[in-house]
N, C-alpha and C positions, 0 to 999 in steps of 0.2 A: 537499562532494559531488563532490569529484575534479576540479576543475577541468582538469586537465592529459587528461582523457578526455572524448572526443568525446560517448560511447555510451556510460550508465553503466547498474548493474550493481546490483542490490539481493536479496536473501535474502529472500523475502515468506511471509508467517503463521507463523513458525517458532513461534509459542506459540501453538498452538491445534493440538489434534490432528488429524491426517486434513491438515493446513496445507491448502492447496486444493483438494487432492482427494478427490473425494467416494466413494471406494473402501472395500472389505470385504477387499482384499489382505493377507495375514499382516504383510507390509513397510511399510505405510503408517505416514506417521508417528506418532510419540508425543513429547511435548511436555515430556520430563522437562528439568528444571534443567542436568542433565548433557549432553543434546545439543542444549539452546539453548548451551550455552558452547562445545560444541564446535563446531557450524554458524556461529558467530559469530567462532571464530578461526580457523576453516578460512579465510572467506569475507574476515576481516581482511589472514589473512595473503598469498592471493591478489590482494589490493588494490582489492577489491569496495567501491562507493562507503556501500551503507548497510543496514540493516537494519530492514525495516520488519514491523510485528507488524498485525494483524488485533485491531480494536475488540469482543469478543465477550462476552456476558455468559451466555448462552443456546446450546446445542446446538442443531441438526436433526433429534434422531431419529433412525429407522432402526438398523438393525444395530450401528452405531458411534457414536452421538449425534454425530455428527460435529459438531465445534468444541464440543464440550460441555465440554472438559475445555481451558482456556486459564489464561495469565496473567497478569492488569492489566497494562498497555502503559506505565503510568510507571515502576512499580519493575522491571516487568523490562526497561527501556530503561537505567535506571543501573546495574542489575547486569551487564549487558551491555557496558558504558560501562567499571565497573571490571575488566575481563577483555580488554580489546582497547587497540591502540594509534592505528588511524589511523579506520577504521571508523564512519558517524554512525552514530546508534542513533535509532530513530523512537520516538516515545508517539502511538497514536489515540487521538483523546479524542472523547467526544460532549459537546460544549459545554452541553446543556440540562442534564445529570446533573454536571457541578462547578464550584462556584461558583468565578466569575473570579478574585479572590482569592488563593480558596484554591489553585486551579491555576497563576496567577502564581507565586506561593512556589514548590510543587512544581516546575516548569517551567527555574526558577533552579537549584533546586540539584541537580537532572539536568544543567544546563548547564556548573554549576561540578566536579562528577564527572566528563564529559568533556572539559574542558577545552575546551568550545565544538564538542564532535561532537555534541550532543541536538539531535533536528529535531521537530517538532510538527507532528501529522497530522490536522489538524481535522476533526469530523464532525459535522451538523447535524443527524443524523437521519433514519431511516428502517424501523427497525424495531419496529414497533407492541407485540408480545410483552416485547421485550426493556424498552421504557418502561415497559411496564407493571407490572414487576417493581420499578420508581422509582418507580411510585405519579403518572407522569405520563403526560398524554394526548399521542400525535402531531399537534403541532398541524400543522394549513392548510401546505402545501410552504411559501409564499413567507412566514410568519412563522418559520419552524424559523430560516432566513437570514436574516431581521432581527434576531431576537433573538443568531444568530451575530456580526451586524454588532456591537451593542452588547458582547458578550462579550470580541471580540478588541479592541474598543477600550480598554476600560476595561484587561486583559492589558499590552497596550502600554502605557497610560501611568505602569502600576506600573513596568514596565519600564523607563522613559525620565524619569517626572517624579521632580526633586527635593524639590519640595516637596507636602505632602499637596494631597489633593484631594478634589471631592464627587463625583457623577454623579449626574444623576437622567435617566432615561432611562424606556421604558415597563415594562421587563422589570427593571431592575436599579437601586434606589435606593442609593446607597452615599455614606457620610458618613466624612471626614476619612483618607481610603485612604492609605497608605506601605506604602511596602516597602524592606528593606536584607538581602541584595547585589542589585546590577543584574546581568544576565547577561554571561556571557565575549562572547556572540557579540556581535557589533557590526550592526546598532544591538540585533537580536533572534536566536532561533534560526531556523533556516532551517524554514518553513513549507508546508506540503503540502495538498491539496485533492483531493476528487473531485467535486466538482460536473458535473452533466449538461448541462445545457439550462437556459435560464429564470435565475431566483433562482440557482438554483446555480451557474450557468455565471459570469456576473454575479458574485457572491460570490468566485468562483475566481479567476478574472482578476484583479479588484483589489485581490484580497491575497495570493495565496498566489505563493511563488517557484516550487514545480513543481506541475503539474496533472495527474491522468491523467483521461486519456480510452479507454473500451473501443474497443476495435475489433470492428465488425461485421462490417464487408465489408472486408478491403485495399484494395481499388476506389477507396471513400469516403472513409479515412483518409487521402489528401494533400489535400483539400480540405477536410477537419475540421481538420484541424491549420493550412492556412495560415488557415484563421477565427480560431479561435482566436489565432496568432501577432497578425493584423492587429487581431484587437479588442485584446488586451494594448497593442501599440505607439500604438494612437489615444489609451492612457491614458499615455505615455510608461513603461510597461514595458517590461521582458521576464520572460517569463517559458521555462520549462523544461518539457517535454511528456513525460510516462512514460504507459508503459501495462503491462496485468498478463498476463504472460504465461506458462502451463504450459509445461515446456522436458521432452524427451524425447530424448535422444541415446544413441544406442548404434553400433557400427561400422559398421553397413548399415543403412538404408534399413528395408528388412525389419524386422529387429530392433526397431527403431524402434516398427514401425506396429503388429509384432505385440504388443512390448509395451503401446504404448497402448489397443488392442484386448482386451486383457487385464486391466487394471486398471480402466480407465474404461468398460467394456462389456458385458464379459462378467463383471465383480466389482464391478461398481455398485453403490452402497449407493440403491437405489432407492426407495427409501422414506424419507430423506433428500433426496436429489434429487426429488423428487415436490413436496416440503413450501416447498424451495427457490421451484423452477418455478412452484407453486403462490402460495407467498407474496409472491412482487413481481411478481406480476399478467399474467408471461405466457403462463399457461395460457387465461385469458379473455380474452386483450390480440385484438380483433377488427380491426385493425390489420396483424396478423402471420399469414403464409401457415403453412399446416402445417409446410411445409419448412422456413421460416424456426424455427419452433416445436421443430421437431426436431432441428435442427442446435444451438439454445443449449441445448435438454436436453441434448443430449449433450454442449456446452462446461459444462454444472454440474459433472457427472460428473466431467471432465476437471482442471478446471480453477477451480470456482465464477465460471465467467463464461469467462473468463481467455483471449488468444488463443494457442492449440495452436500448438509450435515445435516441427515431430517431423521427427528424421532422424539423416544419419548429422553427424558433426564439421563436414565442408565444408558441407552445406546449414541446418547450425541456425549457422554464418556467415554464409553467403550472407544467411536470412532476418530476421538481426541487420541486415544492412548494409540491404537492406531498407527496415526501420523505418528508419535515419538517414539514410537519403536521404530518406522520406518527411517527413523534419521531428522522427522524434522523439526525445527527448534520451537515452532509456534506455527500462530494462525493470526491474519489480520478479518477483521468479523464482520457480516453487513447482514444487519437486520433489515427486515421491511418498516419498522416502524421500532427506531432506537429505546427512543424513553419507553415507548409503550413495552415493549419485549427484553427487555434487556435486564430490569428486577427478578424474570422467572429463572432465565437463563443463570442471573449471580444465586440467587438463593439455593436454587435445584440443583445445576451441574458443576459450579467450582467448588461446593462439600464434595462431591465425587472426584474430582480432581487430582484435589487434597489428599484424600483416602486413596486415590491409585499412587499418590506420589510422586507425584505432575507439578504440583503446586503447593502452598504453605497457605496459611491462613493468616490475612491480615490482621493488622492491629491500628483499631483506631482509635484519637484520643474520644 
């Protein structure tokens, strides 16, 4: 995950159409085989830390079924794997939907494919529709995490034990387990999380190596992240702080804001974003002011959540430097249109990166 960078740097939903943004624009993306490989070695060969894929089984509807049209997050992590050279490649997985096991196996030999760049992007849960499609129910928030807890355990010790072994646990009974090869990464693959609050927050912390956390307010976010940092280190961790952010750069300001204005506002796939808004509960959340309300409609739009980076070269720097003063370790990225946007973004703002001291310049042969 780039060690030698401060501030790192990820390509986010590239396999899911529409990737974050929930737009009806002619340009938005499309999720073909041919510009995951190409977004993958653009962003390789700029020296972009990783590539992380969105867990989706299910569209949104609207105009574009946005995210309707994706592809499984293991195989296309190792296709991704054999097409690049320095690049990790993520798998989200929802831990309730594959048996430990069997995702062990799999997990390995993603690993052994990149030669120790596959990262594992755990999810425990949270889309009612989509389980349903598994023929399982969303259980209770803080059992989805428990049963994660047993999942990643049992992962691990195919990982690590030499010799067979049982488990019996409440979710997972298993008799006389091995596995051969162990994985390249040492001791495992580098491990990701989104946990919120609660169970999940908990969950995050004591296992995963980076964490994201959305940003609501800038305000809030150095006080959520030094929480975070401090719960980690009370468990003799560290851990790494990413958040998800739509990036919008164009030569002016202007440009910028018009084109956001444009895609995300005025070509909303709003009926998409409705379903969105609607399905994780902040359209009724009695909690949250209209304004408040209105403001993450219009980050779905934008972004599916995601915090807005809009401007010219120097200020989508400046608001990079920003986040890493604020604590956080990087950013995972969603273009509205990867290949087409993502040349201006490497040539314009990672020279400024570099020069804040965020980032090193790569070297290619």
């Amino acid at each position: 995950m780039g060690a030698d960078n401060k501030f790192k740097i990820g390509i986010f939903a590239a396999n899911c159409s529409g990737g974050i943004a929930c737009t009806t624009v002619p340009e938005r993306w499309e999720p073909t085989w041919e510009n995951n490989l190409e977004i993958s070695k653009l962003a390789d060969d700029a020296g972009l830390e990783f590539m992380l894929p969105l867990g989706r089984w299910a569209g949104y509807g609207g105009e574009t079924d946005h995210n309707g049209t994706s592809f499984e997050t293991l195989i296309w992590a190792a296709g991704i794997l054999t097409a690049t050279k320095r690049i990790l490649a993520f798998s989200t997985l929802h831990v309730a939907l594959l048996h430990p096991v069997f995702a062990a196996k799999q997990i390995v030999t993603a690993d052994h494919i990149g030669a120790g760049r596959f990262g594992l992007n755990i999810v425990c849960g949270w889309n009612k529709d989509e389980f349903g499609m598994f023929g399982h129910s969303l259980e209770e928030h803080a059992r989805r995490y428990e049963q994660g807890i047993e999942w990643l355990e049992i992962v691990k010790k195919i990982w690590t034990e030499t010799e067979p072994f049982d488990y019996d646990g409440e979710f997972y009974q298993l008799e006389n387990v091995r596995a051969q090869p162990k994985p390249i990464s040492e001791p495992w693959p580098v491990i990701m999380n989104a946990g919120q609050s609660g169970p999940g927050l908990n969950f995050a912390v004591n296992n995963a190596d980076f964490l994201f956390r959305a940003i609501q307010h800038i305000d809030a976010a150095k006080a959520d992240v030094a929480s975070v940092l401090e719960q980690s280190q009370s468990l003799g961790r560290s851990i790494g702080i990413l958040t998800n952010c739509t990036v919008v750069c164009r030569p002016t300001e202007k440009e910028a804001r018009d084109y956001h204005q444009y895609y995300a506002v005025d070509h909303a796939d709003d009926d998409a974003v409705e379903r969105i808004y609607t399905g994780r509960g902040i359209k009724d959340n009695p909690d949250l002011s209209d304004a408040v309300k209105a403001d993450i409609r219009n980050r779905i739009a934008s972004g599916n959540s995601a915090y807005p980076i809009i401007g010219d070269p120097d200020q989508v720097a400046s608001e990079m430097k920003t986040l890493s003063d604020l604590g956080f370790s990087g950013i995972a990225m969603g273009l509205v249109n990867y290949v087409d946007h993502f040349p201006y973004f490497r040539d314009e703002v990672l020279p400024r990166l570099e020069a804040l001291g965020l980032r090193t310049a790569v070297e290619n042969e």
